[in-house]
LUMSEVEX-789771 format. One record per residue: residue number from 1; residue in one letter; x, y, z of N, C-alpha, C in turn. Coordinates in Angstrom, 1 decimal, padded with zeros to 4 digits. Example, Ala and Ser with C-alpha at 12.3 -4.5 7.8 and 13.67 -1.06 7.14 Angstrom:
     n   res      nc1      nc2      nc3     cac1     cac2     cac3      cc1      cc2      cc3
     1     a    013.2   -005.7    007.8    012.3   -004.5    007.8    013.2   -003.3    007.8
     2     s    012.8   -002.2    007.1    013.7   -001.1    007.1    012.9    000.0    007.9
END
This chain:
     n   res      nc1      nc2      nc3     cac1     cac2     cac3      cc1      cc2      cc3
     1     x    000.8   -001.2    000.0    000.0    000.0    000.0    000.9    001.2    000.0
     2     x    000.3    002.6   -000.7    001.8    003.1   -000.9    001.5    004.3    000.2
     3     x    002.3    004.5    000.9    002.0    005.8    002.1    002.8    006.8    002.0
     4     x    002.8    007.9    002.6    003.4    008.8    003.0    003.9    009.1    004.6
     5     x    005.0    008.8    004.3    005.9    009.3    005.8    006.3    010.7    005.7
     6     x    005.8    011.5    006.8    006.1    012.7    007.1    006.5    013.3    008.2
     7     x    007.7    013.4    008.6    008.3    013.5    010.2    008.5    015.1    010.4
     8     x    007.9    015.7    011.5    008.1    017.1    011.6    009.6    017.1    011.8
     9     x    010.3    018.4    011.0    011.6    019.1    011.1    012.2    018.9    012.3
    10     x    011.9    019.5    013.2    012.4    019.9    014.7    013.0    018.7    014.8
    11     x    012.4    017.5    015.0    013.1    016.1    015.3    014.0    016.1    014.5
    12     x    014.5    016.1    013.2    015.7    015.8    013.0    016.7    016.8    012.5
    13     x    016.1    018.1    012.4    017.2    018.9    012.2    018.2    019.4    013.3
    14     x    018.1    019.4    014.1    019.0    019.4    015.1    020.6    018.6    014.6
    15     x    020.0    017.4    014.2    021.1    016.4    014.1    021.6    016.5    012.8
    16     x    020.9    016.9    011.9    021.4    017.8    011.1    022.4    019.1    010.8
    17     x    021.9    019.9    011.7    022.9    020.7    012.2    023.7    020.7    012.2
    18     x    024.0    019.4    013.2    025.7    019.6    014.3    026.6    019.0    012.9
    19     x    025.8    018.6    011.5    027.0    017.9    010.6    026.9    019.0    009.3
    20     x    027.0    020.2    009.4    026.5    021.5    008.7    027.9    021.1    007.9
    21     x    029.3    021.6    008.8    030.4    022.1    008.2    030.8    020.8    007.2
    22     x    030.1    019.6    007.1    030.7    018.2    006.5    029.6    018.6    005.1
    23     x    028.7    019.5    005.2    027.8    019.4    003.6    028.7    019.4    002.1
    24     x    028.2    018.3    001.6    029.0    017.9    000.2    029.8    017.1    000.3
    25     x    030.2    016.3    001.3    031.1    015.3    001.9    030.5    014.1    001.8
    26     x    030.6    013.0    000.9    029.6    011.9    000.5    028.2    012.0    000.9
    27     x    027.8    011.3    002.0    026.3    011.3    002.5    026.3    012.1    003.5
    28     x    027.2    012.7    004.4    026.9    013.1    005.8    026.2    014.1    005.7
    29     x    025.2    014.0    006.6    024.1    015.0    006.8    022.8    014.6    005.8
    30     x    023.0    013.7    005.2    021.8    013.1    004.6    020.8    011.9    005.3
    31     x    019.5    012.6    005.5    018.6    011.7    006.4    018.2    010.4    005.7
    32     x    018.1    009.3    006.1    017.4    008.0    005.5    016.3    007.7    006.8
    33     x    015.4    006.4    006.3    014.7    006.2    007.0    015.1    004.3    007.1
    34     x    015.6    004.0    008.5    016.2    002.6    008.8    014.4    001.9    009.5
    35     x    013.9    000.8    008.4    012.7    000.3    009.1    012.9   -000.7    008.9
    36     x    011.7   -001.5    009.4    012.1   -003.6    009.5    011.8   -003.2    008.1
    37     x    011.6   -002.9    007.2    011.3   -003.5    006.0    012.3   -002.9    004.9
    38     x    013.6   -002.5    005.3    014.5   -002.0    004.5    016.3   -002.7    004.8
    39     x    016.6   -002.0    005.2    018.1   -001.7    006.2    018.2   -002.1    007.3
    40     x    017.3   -002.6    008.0    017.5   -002.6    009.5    018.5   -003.5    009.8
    41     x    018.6   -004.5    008.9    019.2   -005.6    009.2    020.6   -005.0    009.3
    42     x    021.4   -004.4    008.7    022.7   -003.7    008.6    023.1   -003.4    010.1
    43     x    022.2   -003.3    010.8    022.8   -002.5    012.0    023.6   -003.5    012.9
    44     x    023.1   -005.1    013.1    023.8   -006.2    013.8    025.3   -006.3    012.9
    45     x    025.3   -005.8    011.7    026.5   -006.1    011.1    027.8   -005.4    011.7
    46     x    027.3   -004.0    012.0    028.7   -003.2    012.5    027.4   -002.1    013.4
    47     x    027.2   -002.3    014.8    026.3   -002.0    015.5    026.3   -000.2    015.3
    48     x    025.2    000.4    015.5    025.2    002.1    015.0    025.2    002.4    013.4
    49     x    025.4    001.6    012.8    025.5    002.0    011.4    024.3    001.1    010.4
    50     x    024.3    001.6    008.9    023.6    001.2    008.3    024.3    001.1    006.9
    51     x    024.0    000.7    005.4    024.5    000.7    004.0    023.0    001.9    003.5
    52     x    023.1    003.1    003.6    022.8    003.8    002.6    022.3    003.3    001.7
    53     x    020.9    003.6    001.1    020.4    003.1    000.0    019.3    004.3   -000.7
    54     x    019.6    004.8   -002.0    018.9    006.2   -001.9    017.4    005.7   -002.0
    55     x    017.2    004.5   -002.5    015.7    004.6   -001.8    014.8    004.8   -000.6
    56     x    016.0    005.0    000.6    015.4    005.2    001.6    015.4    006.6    002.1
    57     x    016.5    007.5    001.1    016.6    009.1    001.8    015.0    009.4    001.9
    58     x    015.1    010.3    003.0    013.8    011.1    003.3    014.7    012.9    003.1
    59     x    013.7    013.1    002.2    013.5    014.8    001.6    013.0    015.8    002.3
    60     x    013.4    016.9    002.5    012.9    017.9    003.4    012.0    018.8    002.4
    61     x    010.9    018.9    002.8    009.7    019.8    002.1    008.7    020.5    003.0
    62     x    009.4    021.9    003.0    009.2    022.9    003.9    009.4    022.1    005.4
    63     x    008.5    022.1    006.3    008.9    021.6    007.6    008.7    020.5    008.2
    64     x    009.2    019.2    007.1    008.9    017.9    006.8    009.7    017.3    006.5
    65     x    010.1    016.1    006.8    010.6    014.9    005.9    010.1    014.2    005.4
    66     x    009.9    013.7    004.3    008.9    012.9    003.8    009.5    012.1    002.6
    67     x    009.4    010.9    002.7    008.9    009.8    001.8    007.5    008.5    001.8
    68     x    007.8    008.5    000.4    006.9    007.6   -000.2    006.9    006.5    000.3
    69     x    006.0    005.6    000.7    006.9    004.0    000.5    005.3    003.1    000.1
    70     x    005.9    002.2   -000.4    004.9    000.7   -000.8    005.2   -000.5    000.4
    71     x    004.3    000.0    001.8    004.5   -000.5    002.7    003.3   -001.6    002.5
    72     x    003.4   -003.1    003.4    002.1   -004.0    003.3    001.4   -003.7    004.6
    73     x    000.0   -004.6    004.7   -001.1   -004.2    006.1    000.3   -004.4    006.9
    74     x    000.0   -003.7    008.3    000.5   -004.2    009.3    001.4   -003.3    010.3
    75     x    001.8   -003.6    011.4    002.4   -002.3    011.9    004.0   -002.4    011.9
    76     x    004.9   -001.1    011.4    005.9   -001.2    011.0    006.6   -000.3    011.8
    77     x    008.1   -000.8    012.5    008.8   -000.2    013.1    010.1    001.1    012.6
    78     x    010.2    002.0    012.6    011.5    002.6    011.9    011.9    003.6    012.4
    79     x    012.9    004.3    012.3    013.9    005.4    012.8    014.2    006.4    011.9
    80     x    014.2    007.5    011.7    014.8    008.5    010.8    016.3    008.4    010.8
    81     x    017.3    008.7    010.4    018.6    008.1    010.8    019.8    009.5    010.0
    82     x    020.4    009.6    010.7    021.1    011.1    010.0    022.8    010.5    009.6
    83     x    023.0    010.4    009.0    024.5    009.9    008.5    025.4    011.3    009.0
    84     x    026.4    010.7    009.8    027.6    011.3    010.2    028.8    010.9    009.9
    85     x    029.0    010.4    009.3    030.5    010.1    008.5    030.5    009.9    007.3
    86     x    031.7    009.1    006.7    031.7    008.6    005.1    031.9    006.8    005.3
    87     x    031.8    006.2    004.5    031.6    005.0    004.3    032.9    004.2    004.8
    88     x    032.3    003.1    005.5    033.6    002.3    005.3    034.3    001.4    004.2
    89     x    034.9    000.5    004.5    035.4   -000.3    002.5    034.2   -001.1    002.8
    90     x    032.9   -001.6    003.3    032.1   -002.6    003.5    030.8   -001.5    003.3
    91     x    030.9   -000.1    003.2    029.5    001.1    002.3    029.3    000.8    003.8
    92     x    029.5    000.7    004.9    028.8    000.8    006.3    029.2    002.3    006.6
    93     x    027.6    003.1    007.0    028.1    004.1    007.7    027.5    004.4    009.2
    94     x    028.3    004.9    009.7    027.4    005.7    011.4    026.5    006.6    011.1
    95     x    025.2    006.7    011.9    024.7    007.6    011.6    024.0    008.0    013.3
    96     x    023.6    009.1    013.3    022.7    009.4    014.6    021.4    008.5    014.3
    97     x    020.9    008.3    015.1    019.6    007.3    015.4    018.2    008.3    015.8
    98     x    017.3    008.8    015.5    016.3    009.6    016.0    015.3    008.5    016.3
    99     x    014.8    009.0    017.6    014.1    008.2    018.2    012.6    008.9    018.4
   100     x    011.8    007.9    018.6    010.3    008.4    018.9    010.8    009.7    019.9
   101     x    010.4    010.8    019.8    009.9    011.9    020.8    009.2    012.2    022.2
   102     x    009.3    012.0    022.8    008.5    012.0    024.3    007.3    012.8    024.7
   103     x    006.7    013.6    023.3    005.5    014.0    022.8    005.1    013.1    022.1
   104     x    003.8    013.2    021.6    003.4    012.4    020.1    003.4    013.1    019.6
   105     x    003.2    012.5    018.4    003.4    012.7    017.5    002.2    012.3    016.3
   106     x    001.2    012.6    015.9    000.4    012.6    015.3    000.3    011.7    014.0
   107     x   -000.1    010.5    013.8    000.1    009.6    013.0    000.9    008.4    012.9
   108     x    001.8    008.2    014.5    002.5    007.8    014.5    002.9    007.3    016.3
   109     x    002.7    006.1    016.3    003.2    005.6    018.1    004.2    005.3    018.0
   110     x    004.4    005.4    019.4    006.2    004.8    020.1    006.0    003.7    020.2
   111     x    007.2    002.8    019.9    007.2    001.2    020.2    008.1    001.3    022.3
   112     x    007.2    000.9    022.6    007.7    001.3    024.1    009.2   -000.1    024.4
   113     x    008.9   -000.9    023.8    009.9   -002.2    024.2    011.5   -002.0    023.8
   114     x    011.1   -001.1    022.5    012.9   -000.7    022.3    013.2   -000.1    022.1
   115     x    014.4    000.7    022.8    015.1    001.5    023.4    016.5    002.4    022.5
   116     x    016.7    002.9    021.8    015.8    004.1    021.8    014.5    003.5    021.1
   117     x    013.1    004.3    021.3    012.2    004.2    020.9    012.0    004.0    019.3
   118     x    011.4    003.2    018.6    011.2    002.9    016.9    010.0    004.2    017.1
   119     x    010.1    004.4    015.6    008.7    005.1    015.7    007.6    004.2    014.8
   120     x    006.3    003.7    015.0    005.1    003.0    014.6    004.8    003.3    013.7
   121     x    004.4    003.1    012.9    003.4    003.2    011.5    001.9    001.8    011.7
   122     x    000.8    002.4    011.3   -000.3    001.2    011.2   -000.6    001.4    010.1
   123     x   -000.7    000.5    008.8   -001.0    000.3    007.6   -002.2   -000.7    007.8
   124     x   -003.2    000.2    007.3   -004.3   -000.7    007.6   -005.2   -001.0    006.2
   125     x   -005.6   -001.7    006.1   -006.8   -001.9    004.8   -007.3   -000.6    004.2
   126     x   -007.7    000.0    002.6   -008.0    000.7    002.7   -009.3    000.7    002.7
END
């Protein structure tokens, strides 16, 4: 089903920010979105990190992040994720982790079990 993910600004530009002076330096400072149904798996490989895939960048539009996705029914876990370095020889990079918010967040639950918090999606029938 194809959705729209749309994360208010505040949450991830911050972390954006602090990697200003690195802009144009491979990916750093470029946001992805790490969910069970993409990348997640990368992170047991070299713990903190992920393999970059431009299908997953999330675009900033006006005071948003937003991407597309062709998610199935069901509820899906994920992270906005901000790349802070350049690649290793295995395309693994570090990146900051954004976590569910300690407010809600409107369209979207905290998975309370893991730490930092995933943020929820419910893909429901249309």
């Amino acid at each position: 089903m194809n959705i729209i993910i749309s994360i208010p600004a505040k949450y991830i530009d911050p972390s954006v920010e602090k990697l200003n002076e690195f802009s144009g330096i491979e990916n750093i400072g470029k946001v992805y979105i790490a969910g069970d149904w993409n990348n997640w798996g990368d992170s047991p490989e070299k713990a903190g990190c992920i393999r970059p895939d431009p299908r997953w960048e999330i675009k900033k539009e006006n005071d948003l992040y937003t991407i597309a996705l062709d998610l199935p029914i069901g509820l899906h876990g994920f992270k906005p994720v901000v790349i802070k370095a350049t690649a290793d020889e295995n395309g693994m990079v570090p990146v900051i982790w954004i976590a569910y918010p300690n407010e809600n967040v409107p369209g979207y639950q905290p998975e309370e079990e893991d730490f930092p918090r995933n943020w929820l999606i419910k893909i429901k029938p249309a």
